[in-house]
C-alpha positions as CSV (number, residue, x, y, z in Angstrom):
1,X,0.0,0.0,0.0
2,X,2.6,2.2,0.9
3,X,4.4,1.6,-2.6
4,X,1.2,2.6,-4.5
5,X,1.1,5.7,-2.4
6,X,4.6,7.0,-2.8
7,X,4.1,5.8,-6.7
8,X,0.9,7.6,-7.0
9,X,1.3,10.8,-4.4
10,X,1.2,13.7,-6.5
11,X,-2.1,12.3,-8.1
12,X,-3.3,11.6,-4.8
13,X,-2.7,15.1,-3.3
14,X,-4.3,16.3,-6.3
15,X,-7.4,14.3,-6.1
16,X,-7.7,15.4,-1.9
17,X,-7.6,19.0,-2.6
18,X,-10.1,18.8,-5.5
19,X,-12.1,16.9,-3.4
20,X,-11.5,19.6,-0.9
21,X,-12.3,22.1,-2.8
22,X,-15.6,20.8,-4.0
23,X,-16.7,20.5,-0.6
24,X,-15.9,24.2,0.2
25,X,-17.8,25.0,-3.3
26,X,-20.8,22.8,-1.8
27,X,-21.1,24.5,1.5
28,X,-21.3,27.9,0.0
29,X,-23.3,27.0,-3.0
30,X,-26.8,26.6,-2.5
31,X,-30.0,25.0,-5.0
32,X,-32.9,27.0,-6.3
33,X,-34.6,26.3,-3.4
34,X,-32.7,27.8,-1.1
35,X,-30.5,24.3,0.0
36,X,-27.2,23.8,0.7
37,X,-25.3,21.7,-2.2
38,X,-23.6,19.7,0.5
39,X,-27.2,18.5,1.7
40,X,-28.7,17.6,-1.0
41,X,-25.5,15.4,-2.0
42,X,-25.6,14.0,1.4
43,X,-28.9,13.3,1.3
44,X,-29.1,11.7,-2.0
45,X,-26.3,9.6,-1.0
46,X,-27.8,8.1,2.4
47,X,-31.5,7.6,0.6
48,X,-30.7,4.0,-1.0
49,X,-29.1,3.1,2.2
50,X,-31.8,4.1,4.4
51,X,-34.3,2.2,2.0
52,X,-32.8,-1.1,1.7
53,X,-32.4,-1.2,5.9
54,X,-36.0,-0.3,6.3
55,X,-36.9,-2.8,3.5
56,X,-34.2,-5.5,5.6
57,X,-36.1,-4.6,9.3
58,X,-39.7,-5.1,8.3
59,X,-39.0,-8.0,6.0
60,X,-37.6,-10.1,9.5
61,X,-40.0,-8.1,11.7
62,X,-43.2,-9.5,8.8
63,X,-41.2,-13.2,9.4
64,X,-41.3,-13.0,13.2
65,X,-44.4,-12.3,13.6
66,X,-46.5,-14.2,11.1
67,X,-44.3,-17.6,11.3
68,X,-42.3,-17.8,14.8
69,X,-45.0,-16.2,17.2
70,X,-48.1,-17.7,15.5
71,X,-46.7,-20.8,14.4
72,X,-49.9,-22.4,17.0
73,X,-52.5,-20.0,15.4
74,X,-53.7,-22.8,13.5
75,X,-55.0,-24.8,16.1
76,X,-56.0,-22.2,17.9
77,X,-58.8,-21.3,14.8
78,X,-59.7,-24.8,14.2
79,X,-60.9,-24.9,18.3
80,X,-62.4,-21.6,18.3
81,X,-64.4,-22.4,15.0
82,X,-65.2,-26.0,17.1
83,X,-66.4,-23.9,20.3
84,X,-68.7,-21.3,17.6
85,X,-70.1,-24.3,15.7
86,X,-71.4,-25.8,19.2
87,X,-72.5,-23.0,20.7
88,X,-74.4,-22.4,17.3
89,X,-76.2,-25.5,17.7
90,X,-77.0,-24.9,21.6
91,X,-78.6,-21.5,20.8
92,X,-80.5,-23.3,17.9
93,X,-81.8,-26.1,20.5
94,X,-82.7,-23.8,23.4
95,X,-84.9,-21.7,21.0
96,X,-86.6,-24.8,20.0
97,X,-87.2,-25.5,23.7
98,X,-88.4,-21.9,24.3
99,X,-91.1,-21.8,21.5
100,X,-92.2,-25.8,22.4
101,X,-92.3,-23.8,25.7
102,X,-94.4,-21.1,24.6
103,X,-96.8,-23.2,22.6
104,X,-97.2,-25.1,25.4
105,X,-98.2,-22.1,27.2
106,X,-100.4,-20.9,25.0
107,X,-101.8,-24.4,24.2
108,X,-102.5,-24.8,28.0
109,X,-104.0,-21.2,27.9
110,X,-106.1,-22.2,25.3
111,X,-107.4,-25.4,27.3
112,X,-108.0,-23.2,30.2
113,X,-110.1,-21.0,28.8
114,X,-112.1,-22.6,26.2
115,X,-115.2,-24.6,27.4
116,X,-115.0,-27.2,25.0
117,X,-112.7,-30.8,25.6
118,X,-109.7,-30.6,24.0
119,X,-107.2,-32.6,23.7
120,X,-103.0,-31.6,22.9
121,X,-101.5,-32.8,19.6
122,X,-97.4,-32.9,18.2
123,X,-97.6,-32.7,14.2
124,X,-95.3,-35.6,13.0
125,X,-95.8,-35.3,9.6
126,X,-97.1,-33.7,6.2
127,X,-98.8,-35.0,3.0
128,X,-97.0,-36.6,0.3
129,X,-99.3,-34.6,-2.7
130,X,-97.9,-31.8,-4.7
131,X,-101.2,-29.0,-4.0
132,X,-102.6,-30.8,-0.5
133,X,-102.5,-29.0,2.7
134,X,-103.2,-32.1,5.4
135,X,-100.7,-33.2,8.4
136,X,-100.4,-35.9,10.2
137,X,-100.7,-35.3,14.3
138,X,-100.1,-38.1,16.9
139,X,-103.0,-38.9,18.4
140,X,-106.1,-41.5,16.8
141,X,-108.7,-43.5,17.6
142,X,-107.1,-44.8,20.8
143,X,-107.1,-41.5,22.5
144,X,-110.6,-40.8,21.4
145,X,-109.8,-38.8,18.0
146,X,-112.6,-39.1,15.0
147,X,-113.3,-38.0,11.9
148,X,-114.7,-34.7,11.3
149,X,-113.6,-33.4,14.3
150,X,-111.7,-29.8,14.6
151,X,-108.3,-28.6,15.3
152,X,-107.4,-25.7,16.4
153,X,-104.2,-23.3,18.0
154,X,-103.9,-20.8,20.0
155,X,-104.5,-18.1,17.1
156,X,-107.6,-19.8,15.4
157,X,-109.0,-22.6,13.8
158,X,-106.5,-25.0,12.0
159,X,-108.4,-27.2,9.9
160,X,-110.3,-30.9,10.5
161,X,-109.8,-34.7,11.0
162,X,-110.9,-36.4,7.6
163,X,-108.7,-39.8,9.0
164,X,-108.4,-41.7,12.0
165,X,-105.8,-43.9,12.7
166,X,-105.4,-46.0,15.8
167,X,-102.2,-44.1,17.0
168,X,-102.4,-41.1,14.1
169,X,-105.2,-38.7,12.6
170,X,-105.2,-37.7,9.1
171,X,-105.7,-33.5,9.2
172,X,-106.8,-31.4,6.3
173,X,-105.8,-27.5,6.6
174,X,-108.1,-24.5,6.3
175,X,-106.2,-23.6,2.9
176,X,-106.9,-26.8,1.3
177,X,-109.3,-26.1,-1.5
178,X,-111.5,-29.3,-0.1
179,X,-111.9,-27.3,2.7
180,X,-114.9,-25.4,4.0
181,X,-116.7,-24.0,7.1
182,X,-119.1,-21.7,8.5
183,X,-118.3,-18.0,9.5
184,X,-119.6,-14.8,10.6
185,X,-118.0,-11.3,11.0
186,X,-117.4,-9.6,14.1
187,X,-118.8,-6.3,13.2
188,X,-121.4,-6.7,10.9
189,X,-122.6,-10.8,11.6
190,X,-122.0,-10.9,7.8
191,X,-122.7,-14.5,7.0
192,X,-120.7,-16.8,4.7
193,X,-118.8,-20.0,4.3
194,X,-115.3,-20.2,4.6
195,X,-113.2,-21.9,1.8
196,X,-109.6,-22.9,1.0
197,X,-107.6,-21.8,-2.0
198,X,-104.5,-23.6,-1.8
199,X,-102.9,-20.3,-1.2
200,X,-101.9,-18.2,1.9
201,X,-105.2,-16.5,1.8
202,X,-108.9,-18.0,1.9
203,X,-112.2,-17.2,0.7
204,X,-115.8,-16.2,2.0
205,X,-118.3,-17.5,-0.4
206,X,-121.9,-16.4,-0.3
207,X,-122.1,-13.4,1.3
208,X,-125.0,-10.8,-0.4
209,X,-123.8,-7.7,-2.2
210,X,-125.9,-5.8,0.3
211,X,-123.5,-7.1,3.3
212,X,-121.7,-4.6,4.8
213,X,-118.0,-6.1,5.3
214,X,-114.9,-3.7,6.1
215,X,-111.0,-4.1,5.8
216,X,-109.7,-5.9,8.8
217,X,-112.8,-6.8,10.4
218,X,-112.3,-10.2,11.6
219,X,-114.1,-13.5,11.4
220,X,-115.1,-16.1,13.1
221,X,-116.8,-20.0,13.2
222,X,-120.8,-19.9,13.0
223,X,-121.2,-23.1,14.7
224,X,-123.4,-23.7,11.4
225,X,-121.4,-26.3,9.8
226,X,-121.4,-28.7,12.9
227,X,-117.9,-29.2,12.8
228,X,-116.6,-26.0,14.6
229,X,-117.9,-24.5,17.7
230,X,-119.4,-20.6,17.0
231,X,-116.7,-18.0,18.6
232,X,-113.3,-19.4,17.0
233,X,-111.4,-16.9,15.4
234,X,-110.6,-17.7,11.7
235,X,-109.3,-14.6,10.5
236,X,-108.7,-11.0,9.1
237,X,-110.2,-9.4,6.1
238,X,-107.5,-8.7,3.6
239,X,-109.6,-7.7,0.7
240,X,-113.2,-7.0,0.0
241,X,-115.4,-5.9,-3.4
242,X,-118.8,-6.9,-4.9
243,X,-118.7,-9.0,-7.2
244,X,-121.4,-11.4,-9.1
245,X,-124.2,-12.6,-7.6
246,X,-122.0,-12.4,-4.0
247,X,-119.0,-10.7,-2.7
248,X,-115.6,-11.3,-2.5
249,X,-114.1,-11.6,0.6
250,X,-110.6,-12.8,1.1
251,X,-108.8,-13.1,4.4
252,X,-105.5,-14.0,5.9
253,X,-106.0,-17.2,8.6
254,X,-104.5,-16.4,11.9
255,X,-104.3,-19.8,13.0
256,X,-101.1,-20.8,10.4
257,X,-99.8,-17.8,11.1
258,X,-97.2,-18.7,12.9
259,X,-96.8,-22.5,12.0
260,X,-98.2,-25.3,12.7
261,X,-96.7,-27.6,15.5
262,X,-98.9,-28.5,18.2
263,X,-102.6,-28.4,18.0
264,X,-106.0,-28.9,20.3
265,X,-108.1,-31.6,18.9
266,X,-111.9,-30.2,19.8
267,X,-113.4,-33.4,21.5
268,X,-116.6,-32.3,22.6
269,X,-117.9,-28.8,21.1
270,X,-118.9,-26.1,23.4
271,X,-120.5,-22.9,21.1
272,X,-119.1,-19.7,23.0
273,X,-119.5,-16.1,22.1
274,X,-118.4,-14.1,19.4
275,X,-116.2,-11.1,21.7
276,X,-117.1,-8.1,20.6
277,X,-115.3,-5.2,18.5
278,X,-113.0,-2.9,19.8
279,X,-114.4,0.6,19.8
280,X,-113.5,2.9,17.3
281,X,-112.3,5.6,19.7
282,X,-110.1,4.2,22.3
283,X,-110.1,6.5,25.4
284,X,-107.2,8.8,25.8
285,X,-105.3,8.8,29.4
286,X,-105.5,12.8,30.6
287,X,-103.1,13.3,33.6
288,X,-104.2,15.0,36.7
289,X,-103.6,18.9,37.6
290,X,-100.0,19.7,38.7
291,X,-100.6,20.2,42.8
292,X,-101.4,23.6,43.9
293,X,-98.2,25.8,45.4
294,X,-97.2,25.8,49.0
295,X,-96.5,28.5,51.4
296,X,-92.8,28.0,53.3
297,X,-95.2,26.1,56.4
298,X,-96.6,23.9,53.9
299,X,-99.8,26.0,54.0
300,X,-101.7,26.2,50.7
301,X,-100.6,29.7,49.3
302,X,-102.8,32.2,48.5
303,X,-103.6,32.5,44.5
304,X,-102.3,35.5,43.4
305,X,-104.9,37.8,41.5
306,X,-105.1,38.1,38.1
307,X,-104.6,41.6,36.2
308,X,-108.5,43.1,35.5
309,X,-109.2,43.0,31.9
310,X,-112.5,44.6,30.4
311,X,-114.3,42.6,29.0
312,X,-113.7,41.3,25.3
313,X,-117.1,39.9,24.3
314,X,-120.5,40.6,24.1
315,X,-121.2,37.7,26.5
316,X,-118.4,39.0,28.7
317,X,-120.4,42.5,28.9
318,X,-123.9,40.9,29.2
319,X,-122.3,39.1,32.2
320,X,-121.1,42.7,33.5
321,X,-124.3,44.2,33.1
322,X,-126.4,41.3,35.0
323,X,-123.7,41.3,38.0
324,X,-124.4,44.8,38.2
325,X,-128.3,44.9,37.9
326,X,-127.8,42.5,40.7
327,X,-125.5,44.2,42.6
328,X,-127.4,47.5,42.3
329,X,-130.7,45.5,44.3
330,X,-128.0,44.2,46.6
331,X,-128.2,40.5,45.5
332,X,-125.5,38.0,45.0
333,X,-125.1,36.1,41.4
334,X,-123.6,32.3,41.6
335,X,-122.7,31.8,45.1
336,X,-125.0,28.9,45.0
337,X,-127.1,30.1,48.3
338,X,-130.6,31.9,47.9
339,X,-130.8,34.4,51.3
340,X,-133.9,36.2,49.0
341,X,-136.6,34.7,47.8
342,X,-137.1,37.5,45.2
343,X,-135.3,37.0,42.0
344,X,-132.8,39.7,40.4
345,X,-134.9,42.3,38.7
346,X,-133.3,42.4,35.0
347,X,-136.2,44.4,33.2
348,X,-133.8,47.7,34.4
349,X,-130.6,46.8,32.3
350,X,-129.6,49.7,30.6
351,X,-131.4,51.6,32.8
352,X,-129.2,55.0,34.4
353,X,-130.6,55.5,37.8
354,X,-131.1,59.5,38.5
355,X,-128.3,62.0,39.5
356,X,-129.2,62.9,43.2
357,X,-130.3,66.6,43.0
358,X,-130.6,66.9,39.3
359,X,-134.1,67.8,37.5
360,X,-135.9,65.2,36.1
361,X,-136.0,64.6,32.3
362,X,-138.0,66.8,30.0
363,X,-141.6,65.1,29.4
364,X,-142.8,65.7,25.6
365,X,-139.0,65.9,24.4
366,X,-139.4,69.8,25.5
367,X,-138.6,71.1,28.7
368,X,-140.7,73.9,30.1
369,X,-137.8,76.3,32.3
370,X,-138.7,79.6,33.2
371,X,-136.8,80.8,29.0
372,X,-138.8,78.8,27.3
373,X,-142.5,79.2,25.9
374,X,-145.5,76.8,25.5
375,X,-146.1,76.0,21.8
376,X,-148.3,78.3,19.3
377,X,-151.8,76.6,19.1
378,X,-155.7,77.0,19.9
379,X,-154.4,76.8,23.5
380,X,-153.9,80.7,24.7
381,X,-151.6,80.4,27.3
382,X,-152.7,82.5,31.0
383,X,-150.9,85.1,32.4
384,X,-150.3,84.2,36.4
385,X,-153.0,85.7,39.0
386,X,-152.0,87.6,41.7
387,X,-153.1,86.1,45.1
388,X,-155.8,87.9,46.6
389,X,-157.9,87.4,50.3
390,X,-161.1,87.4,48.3
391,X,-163.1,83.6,48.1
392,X,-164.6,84.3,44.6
393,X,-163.1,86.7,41.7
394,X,-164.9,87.8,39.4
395,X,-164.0,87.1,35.7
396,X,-163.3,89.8,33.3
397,X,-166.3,90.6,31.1
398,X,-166.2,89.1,27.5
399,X,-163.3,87.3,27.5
400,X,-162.3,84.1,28.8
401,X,-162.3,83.6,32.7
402,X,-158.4,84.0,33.8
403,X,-156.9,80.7,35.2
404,X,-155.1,80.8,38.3
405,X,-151.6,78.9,38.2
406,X,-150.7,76.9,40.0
407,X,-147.7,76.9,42.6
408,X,-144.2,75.2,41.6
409,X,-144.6,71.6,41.6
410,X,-142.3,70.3,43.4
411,X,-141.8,66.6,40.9
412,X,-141.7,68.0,37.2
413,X,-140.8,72.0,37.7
414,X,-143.7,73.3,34.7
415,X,-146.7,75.5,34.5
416,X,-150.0,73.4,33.2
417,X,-151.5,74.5,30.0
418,X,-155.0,76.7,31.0
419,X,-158.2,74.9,29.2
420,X,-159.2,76.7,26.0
421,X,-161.8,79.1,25.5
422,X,-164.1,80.2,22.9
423,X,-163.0,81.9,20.2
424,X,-164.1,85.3,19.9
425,X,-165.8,85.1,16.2
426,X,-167.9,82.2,18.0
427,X,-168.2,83.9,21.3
428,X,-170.2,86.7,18.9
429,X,-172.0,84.9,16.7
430,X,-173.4,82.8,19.9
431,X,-174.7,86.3,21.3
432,X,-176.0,87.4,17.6
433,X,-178.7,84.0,17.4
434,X,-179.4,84.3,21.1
435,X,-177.1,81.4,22.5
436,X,-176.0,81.6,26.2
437,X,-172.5,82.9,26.3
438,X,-170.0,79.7,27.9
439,X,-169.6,79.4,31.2
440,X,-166.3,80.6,32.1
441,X,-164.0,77.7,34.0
442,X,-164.0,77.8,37.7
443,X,-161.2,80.0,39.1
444,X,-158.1,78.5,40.0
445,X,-159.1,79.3,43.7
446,X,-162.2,76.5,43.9
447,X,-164.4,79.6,43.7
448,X,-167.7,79.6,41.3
449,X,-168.2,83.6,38.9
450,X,-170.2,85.6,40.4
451,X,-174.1,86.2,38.5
């Protein structure tokens, strides 16, 4: 080494102080974006380095820890997918067990509460044709099962026994199209016979146009056809129209609507009644008053008063007018105690009463004060006599007799109107023909003229 070196020094030095040199021209140099030369060569240098370590570290880390720490993940899947698979079946047979257990609730429901004799049933098996609806239950002639008999579950009638074995019964379903029975609607007692379809939904047959049949009224067994008891429930209207000569009527059955497992063979038939329909207008729940506030000793407290308002309506012044009318004859108005036999006097609504001290309103729609003038007519009015100690006065010769008046009156402050006399064209043509002259009015006085 030390022979290529003193061989090959002066190129050496050379090549160290270019390479110095190029490093000082790095530092001081810098990119278009404002980066040192020497970085960017640095870091273009480390880059592949870096990569290939990082690609190095997670290729062993990936090895590690999907072949040396799990190398018993295997088994450990194939018992957890054993454990699933058995737990799967254990929830499966536990809800088995809790609908046998329901059905036999409601089968034993059923029993309690019906009057007829029933008697519990397991289906065990189903018909062998292509469009038949009939089962096979396991109970016959040895426990008392015959032909023509009815079966039933807890949501309605099922079908009937057209078979009796010894230890099995032959069943035919309500949707068989064999199938018929008697039924009557809730609502209306719409009348008709029931029959299958070999579909979900059956028919009612022979029902008159005139019926009256809704949507989702229900049916149930008339007792007609001697095979079910009346008061079964059959089923809910789906759809309804008239149609020629009857309506038709198709409804869903409840009693397969949710399978068909056990059943009640109907040993002896008891008829029952048909419940009645739920009323249109269920009642609505109103929740009491909140509790009335409490003083600070538990004390009721007092209700505070309401602002006064006038009143808004003409019923709300017609009330304001009778309290007062009432109040004005000193009478009380809904206290629900009569302390006067008299009733309220209301013929004075709208009545003012009289200003204490005031003159009383002007009778004739004129009043007569001491301005104001009687009215021009035949009437002459009189002037006012003078007071005198004399009994009689004499009248005034050929005119009319003077009229006294009268004091003030002390209820409507007005002079009376003096009596007419005679004209005095008729006073002289009485004395022309020879008539006696009138007869003046007695004097205001109660004195008689003097002859």
């Amino acid at each position: 080494m030390e022979s290529f070196l003193n061989r090959y020094r002066n190129i050496t030095v050379l090549l160290l102080v270019i390479f110095a040199q190029l490093l000082l021209i790095a530092v001081q140099v810098k990119s278009e974006r404002d980066i040192p030369m020497i970085r960017v060569w640095a870091v273009s240098a480390v880059t592949p380095v870096a990569r290939g370590l990082e690609a190095i570290r997670s290729g062993s880390a990936g090895l590690v820890r999907n072949y040396i720490v799990l190398r018993n993940a295997d088994d450990e899947n194939r018992r957890l997918r054993t454990e699933l698979e058995r737990y799967k079946i254990e929830n499966i047979f536990l809800k088995n067990e809790l609908n046998t257990a329901d059905r036999a609730k409601a089968l034993q429901v059923l029993q309690a509460h019906t009057p007829s004799r029933t008697l519990a049933a397991t289906v065990i098996g189903t018909g062998a044709g292509t469009g038949s609806r009939v089962l096979f239950v396991d109970r016959g002639s040895v426990s008392g099962v015959q032909r023509g008999m009815a079966v039933v579950t807890p949501d309605g009638i099922a079908g009937k026994v057209i078979a009796s074995y010894p230890i099995a019964s032959e069943v035919l379903l309500i949707t068989d199209p064999d199938f018929a029975a008697g039924v009557v609607s809730q609502k209306n007692q719409a009348r008709g016979t029931l029959k299958g379809q070999g579909t979900p939904l059956c028919r009612v047959d022979y029902v008159p146009n005139e019926e009256k049949v809704e949507l989702g009224e229900w049916f149930y067994t008339s007792g007609e056809d001697r095979i079910f008891p009346r008061g079964f429930p059959v089923g809910v209207v789906k759809s309804v129209r008239n149609g020629q000569p009857y309506k038709e009527i198709y409804l869903e059955p409840s009693g397969l609507r949710r399978g068909v497992d056990d059943v009640l063979i109907l040993i002896e038939n008891v008829h029952q009644e048909i419940p009645e329909a739920p009323p249109a207008n269920q009642p609505v729940y109103i929740a009491p008053p909140p509790p009335a506030p409490t003083g600070p000793d538990g004390a009721p407290a007092a209700p505070t008063a309401a602002s006064p308002k006038g009143p808004e309506t003409s019923a709300d012044k017609l009330r304001t007018e009778y309290q007062a009318a009432a109040e004005s004859q000193k009478k009380t108005l809904g206290d629900g105690t009569v302390k006067d036999p008299r009733p309220v006097d209301f013929t004075k609504l709208g009545q003012q009463p009289p200003a204490p001290g005031g003159a009383p309103p002007a009778v004739g729609g004129r009043g007569q004060g001491p301005g104001n003038q009687a009215p021009a007519g035949n009437a002459v009015p009189a002037p006012q006599a003078k007071k005198t100690s004399e009994p009689n006065a004499h009248p005034p010769t050929g005119g009319p007799a003077p009229v006294q008046a009268p004091g003030p009156d002390p209820q409507n402050q007005r002079v009376p109107r003096p009596a007419p006399g005679p004209a005095p064209e008729q006073r002289r043509a009485n004395q022309a023909v020879g008539a006696p002259a009138a007869a003046p009015p007695p004097s205001a006085t109660g004195g008689s003229p003097r002859k």
